[in-house]
DODOFI-122109 format. One record per atom (N, C-alpha, C): residue in three letters; x, y, z. Coordinates in steps of 0.1 Angstrom, whole numbers, plus 5000, padded with zeros to 4 digits. Example, Ala and Ser with C-alpha at 12.3 -4.5 7.8 and 13.67 -1.06 7.14 Angstrom:
% residues 2
ala513249435078 ala512349555078 ala513249675078 ser512849785071 ser513749895071 ser512950005079 
END
This chain:
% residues 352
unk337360987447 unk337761007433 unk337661157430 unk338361207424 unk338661357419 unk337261377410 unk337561477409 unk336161587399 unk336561677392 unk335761667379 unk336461697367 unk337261897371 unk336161947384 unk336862077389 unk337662087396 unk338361947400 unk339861957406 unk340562047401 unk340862127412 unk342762157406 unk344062137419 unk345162157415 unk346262117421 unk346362257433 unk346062207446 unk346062317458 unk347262417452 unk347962527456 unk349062557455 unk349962547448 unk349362497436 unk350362487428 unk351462607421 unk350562697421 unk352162807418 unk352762887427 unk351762867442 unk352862917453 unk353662737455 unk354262677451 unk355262547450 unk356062577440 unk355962627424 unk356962647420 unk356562797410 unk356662877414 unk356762997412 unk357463037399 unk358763007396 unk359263077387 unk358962957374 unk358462817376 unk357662757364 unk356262857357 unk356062867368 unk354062957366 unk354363107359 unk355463147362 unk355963267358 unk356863247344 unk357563177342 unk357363137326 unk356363107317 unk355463037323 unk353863007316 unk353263157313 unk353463237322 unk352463367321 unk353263447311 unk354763417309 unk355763547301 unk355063487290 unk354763367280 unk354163277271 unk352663347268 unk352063377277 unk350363437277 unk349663307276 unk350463177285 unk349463047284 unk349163057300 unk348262927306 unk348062907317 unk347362737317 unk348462667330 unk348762577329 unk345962517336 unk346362427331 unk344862377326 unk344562387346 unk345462307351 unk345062217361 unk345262317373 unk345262447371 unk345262617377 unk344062687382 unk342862607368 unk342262717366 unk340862607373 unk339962717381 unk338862637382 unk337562617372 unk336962567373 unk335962517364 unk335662517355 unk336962487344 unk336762457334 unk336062337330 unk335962217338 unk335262107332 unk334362067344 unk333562207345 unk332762197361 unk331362097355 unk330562007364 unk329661927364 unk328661937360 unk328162087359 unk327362177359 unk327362327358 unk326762417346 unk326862537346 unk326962607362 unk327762727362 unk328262817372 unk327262917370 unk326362957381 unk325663067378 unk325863177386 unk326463267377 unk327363357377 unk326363537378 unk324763437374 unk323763547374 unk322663537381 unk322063637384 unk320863607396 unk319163657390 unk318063567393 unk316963647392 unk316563787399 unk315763857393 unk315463977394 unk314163997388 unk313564077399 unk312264167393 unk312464307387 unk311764367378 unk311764477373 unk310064517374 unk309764637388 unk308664627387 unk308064797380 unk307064757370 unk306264907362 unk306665027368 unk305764957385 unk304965087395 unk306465147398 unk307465137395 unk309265217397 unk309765297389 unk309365257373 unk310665217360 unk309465337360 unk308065307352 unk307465337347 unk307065517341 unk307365587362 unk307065717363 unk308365777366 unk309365697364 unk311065727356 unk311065747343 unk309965717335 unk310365687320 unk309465847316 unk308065857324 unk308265987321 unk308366087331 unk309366077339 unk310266167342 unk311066247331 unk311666107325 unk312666157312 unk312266227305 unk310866137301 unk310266247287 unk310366417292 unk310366447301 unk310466577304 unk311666657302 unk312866537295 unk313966637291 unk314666547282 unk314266417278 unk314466367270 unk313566307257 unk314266387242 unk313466347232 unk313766227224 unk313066187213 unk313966107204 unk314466157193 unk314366287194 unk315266417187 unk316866317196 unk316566357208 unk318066357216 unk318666227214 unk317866137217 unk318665987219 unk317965877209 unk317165937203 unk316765837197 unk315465767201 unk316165667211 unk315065627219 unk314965617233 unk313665687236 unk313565697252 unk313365577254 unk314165477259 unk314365337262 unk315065357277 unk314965217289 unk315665157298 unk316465047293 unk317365037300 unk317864867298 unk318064817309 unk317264727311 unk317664657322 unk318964537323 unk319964577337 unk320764497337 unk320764387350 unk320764297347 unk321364187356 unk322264257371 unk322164247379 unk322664287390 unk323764207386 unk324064157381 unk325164077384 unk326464117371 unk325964207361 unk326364227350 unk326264347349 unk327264397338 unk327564587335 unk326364547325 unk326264487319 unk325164507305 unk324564397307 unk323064357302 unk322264257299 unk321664177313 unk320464137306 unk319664097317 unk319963987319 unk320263917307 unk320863777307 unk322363757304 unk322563677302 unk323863637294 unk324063697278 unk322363637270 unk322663687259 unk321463777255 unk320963817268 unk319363917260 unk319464057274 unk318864157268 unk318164267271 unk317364287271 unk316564307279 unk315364357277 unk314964527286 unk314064587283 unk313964667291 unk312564777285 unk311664887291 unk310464967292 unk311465067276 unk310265087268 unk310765187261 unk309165297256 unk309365407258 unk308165527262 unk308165627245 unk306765637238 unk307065697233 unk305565777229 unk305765947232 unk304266037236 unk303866047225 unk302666107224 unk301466097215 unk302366227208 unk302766247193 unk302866297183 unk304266287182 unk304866177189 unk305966187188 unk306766037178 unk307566077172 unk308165967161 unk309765907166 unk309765797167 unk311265777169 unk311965717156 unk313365777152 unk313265807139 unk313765637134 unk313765637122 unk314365467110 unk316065447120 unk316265327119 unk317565297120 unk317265117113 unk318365077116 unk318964907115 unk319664857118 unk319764717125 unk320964677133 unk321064537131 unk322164487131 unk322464347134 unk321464267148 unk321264327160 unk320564267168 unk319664297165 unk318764137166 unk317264127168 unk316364197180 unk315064227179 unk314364287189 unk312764197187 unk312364247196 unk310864187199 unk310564327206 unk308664347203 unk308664467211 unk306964437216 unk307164397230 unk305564337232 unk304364437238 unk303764507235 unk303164657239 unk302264597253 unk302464727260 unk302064727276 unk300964797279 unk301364947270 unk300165077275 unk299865137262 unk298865177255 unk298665267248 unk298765197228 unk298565227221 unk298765197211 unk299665297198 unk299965217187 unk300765317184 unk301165257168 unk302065297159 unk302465197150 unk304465197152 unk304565057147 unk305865047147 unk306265017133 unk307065067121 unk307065037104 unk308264947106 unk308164807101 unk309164727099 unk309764697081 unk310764737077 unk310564717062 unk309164747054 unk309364887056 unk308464997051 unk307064957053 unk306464847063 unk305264807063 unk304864847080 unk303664967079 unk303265027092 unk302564897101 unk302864847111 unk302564747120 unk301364827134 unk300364797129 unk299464877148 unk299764807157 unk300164847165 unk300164747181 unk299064827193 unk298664697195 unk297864737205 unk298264677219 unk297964677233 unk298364607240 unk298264437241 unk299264377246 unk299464257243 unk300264187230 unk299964287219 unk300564237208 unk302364197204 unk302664077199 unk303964077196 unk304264127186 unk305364217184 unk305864327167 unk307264257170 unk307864227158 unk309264197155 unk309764277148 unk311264327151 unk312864397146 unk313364297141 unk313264207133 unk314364107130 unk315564197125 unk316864127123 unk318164147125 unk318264227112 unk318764367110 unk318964447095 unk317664457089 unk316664487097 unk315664547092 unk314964707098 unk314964797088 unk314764917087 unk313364917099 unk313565027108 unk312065047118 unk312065147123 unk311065267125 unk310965367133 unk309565297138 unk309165447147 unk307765407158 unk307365527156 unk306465557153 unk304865687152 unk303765657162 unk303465757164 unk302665757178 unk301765887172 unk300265797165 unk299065907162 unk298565927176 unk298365837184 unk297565827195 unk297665967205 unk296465917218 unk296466047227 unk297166007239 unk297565887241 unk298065827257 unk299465827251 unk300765767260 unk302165757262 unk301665627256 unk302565577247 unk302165407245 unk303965337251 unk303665257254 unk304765227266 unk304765027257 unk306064977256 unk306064817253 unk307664777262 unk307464647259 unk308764567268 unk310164557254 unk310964597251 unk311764557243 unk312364427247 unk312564357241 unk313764257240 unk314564217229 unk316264227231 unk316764167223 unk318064107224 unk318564077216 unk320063987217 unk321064057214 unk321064187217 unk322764287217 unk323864187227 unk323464137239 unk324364077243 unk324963967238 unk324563897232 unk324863787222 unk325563837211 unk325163937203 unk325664007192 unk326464027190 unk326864127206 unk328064197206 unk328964117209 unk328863987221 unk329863857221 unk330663797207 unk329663797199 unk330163757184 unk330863837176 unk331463987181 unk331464117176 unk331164117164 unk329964127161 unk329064097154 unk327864227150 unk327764367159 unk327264427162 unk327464547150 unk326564527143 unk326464677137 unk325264767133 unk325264907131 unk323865017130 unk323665057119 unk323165107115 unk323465257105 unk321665297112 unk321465417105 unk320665547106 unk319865537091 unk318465537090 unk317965547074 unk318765707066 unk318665657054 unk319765757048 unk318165897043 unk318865977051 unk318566157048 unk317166187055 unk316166057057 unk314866107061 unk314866057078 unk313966067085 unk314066077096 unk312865947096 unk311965897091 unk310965797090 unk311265707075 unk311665607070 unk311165477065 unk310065567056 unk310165537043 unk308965557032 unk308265417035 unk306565437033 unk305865307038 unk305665237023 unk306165177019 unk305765027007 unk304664937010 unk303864937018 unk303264787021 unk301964857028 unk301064797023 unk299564817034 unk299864817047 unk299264917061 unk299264807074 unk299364717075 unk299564637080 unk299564507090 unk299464397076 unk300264417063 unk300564347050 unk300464227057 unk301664197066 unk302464057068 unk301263977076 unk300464087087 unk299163997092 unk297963937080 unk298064017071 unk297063967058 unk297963837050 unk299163797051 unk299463657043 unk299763587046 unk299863617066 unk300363467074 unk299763497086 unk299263567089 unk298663557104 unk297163477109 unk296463397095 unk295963307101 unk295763147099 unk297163127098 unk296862977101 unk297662917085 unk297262997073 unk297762977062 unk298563077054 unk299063027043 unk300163097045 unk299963077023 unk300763227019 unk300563197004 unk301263076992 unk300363096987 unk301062956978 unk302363006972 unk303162956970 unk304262966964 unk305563056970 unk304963106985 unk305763186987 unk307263186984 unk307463276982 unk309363336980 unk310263346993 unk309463377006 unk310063427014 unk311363357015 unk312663397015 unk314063337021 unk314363317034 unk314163467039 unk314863457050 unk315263407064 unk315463377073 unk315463317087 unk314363397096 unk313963437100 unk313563517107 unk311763467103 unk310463477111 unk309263497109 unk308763607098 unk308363547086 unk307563667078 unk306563777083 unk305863707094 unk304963757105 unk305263837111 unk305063987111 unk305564117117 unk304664167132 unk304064077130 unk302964087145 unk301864007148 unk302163927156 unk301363857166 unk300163937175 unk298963927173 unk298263977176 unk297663927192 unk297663987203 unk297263907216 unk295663897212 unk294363987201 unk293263937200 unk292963787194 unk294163757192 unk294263597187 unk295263487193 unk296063517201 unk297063457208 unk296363427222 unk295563507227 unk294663477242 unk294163357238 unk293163407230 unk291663307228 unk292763177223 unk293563147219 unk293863037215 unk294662957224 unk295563057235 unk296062987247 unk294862917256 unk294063017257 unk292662947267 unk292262807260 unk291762807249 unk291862717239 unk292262577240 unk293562607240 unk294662507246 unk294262427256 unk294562537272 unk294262507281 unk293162447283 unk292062437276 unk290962367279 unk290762227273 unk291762257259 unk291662087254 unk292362037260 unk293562057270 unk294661977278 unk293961947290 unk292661977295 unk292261977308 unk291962017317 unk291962187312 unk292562247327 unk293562267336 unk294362167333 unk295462187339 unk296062307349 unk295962267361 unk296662367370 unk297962467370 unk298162347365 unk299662397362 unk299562487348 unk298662507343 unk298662607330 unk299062557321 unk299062617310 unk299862617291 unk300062677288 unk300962647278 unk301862757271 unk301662707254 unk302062817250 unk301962857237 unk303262887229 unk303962857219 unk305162927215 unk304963007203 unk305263117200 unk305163237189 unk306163167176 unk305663117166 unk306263047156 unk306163087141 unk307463077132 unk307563127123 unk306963007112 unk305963107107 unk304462977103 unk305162927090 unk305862947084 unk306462897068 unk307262727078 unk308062757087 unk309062677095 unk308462617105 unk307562657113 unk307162607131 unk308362637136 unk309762687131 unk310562727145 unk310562837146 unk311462887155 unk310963067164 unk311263167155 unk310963257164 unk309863377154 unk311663457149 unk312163457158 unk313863477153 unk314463387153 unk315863357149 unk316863317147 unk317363287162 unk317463367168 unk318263377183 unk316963397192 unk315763427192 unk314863467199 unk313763347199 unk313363347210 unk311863207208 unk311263297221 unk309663307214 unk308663367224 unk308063247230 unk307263277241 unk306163157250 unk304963257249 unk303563227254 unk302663257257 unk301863177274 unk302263187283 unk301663097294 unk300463147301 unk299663057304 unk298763057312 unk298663007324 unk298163077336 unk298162977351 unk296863037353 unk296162947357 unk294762977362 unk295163017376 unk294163117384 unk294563157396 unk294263037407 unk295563047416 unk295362927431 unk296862857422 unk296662857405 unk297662717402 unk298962747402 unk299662697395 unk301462717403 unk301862577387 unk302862667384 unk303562577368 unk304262477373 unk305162397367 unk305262257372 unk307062347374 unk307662287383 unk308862317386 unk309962267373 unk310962367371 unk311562337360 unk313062437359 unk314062377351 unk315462467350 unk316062417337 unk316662507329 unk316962477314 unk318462567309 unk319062517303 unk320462607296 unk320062767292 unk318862737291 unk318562877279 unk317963007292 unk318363107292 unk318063167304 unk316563187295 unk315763317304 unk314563367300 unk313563477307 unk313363557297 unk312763627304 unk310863637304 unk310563707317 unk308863677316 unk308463837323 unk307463837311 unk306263997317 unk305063977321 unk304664017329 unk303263977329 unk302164097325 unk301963977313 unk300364107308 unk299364097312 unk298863977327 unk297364017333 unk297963877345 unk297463967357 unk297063897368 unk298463937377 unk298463867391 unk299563857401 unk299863757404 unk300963737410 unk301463637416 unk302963657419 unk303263557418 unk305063537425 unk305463367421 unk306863407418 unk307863277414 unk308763277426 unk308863087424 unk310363067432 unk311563057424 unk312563107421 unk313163097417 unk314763037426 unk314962947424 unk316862847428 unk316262917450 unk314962877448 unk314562877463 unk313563007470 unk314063117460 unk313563317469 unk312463297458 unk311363387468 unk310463457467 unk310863567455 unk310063597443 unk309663707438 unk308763747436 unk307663857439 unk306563887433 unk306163967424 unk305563947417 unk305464017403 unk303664057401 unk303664187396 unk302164197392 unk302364247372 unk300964317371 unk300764347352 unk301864417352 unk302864427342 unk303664497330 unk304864477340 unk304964427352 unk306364377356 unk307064307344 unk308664277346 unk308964207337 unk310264107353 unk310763987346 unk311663947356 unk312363847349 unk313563797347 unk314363707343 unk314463647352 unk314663477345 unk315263357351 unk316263287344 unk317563297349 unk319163337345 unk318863127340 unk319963097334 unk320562957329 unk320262897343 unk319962767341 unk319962637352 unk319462717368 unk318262817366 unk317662807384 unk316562777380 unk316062717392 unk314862637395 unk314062737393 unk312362767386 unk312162827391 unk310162767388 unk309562797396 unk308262777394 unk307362947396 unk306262927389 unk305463067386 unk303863057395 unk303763097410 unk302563067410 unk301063217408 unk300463157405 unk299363277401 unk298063297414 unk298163387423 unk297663417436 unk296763557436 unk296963617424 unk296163747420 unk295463757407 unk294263687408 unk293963647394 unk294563527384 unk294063577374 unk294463467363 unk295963507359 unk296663417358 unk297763497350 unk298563457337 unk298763597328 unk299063537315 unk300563597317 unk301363497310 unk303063557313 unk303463537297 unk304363697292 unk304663647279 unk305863617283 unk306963557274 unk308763547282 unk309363497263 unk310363547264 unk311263547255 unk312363467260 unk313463447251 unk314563287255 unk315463307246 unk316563247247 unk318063207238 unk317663117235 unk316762997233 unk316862887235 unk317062837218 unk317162947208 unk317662887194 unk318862897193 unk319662967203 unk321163007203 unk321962807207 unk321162777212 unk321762627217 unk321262537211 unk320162507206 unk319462427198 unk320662377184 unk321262437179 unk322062397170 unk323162267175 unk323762357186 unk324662287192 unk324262167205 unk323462127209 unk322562007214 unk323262097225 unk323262177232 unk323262197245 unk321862297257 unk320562257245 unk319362227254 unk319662137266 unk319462137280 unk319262037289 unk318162127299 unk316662057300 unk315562057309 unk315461947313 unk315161987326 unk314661927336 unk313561987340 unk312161917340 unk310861937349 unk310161837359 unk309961897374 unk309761757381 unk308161797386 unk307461767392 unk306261777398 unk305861847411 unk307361847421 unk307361897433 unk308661977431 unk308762107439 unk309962157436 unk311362117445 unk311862117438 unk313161987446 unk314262077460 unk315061997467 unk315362047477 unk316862087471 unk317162197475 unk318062317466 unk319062287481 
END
């Protein structure tokens, strides 16, 4: 019996000047083309590591001749080997460096960002409200909201960016502007305002908030640890670890629109349960070592690595250097609308 990726061998070396009318038209005949109604996603993209000990003493390399005078932002982007842009299909991620007295100026954009700090501390102002990050913490860009970054501090403060320009831009959908005449966002709001009316657990009466996106401007890791372990302990122990998801507390769904955070845990020796899903994803590790299988290969990853696992590959995470905490970011609200979530998790990792 045929398969929905059949097509007709030869068909337009058999009649040539038919296929060549079709093309003068700008059509093309269905049963030409391959996989259009293939059985299963084509993965067209590959896992990859992105390791600190590389990127890291690259980034200040740069600072030595690059400012945020010059570009704005001393940022990397990491790309997909397999792709001119993006790590994924629809996300970016990549190291972005910024030195002690130095300010990266206001802008706004249609793409969302997440900015999870690695080294050093620092503030990031999101709609004029100064945000501290310290390491481990999650700070959100939601989509058309004004942000620069100030750096009181004495170390380089170094975080993982992630966001959905690739998605964005698919939608041509992508647009910037620059804050108008000043170089920093005027501050309206106490520090860490948004951590004083939702970051523990409750939330104000009557709020007004409208928008999509989490009111929550930062996720704190001095509260996101202790409550993963937490977890992990009421579940059992579990070898295979737990996870956490970063949730917009008015809603319980993700902290963006297009973005959904995890928080995981693997106790050292244990190894996550084998699993593959529509929604690609990516994972950093903010403490311990180890290595994933991913659609079969070996990766190893240690602290402030970061590494994507593209749409539909297998991939399991084992923890062999310590404990290990992995944060990871996802598309997985981009499909949730459209029911084309499909997971699979099995117990043993299956024969590829």
């Amino acid at each position: 019996m045929s398969t929905p990726t059949s097509i007709i061998p030869d068909a337009e070396a058999a009649h040539p000047e038919f296929y060549e009318a079709l093309a003068a038209q700008h059509v093309k005949a269905l049963w030409t083309i391959p996989g259009t109604l293939a059985p299963e996603p084509t993965l067209d993209e590959v896992p990859y590591v992105w390791h600190a000990r590389d990127l890291w003493p690259l980034l200040e390399k740069a600072a030595e001749f690059i400012s945020p005078d010059d570009a704005e932002r001393r940022a990397f982007n990491a790309s997909n080997p397999k792709r001119v842009f993006g790590t994924s299909h629809n996300l970016v991620a990549g190291y972005q460096m910024v030195l002690p007295g130095e300010t990266a100026p206001a802008h706004r954009h249609t793409p969302s960002a997440i900015r999870l700090m690695l080294r050093g501390g620092g503030i990031t102002t999101v709609e004029g409200e100064p945000v501290w990050m310290e390491r481990g913490d999650l700070v959100l860009t939601p989509p058309v909201s004004w942000h620069d970054h100030r750096h009181p501090g004495d170390e380089p403060m170094i975080w993982l960016d992630g966001l959905d320009v690739p998605f964005v831009r698919g939608q041509h959908a992508q647009f910037a502007e620059e804050y108008p005449n000043e170089q920093l966002q005027d501050l309206t709001r106490p520090q860490d305002a948004s951590v004083a009316e939702y970051g523990v657990g409750l939330v104000p009466a009557h709020s007004t908030w409208t928008r999509k996106h989490s009111p929550l401007n930062k996720y704190a890791y001095s509260t996101t640890r202790p409550a993963l372990l937490r977890l992990w302990e009421v579940e059992g122990s579990p070898t295979s670890g737990s996870t956490l998801e970063y949730v917009n507390p008015l809603t319980g769904g993700p902290v963006i629109p297009t973005i959904s955070s995890y928080l995981s845990y693997i106790p050292e020796g244990g190894a996550s349960k084998p699993e593959r899903h529509t929604p690609s994803k990516i994972f950093c590790v903010l403490e311990g070592g180890g290595h994933s299988i991913i659609n079969g290969e070996r990766f190893d990853w240690e602290e402030n690595d970061f590494f994507v696992v593209p749409s539909w590959h297998w991939y399991q995470h084992i923890a062999d250097q310590g404990d290990a905490v992995l944060y990871s970011l996802s598309d997985w609200p981009i499909y949730e609308p459209f029911d084309l979530v499909r997971r699979e998790v099995r117990d043993e990792y299956p024969q590829l």
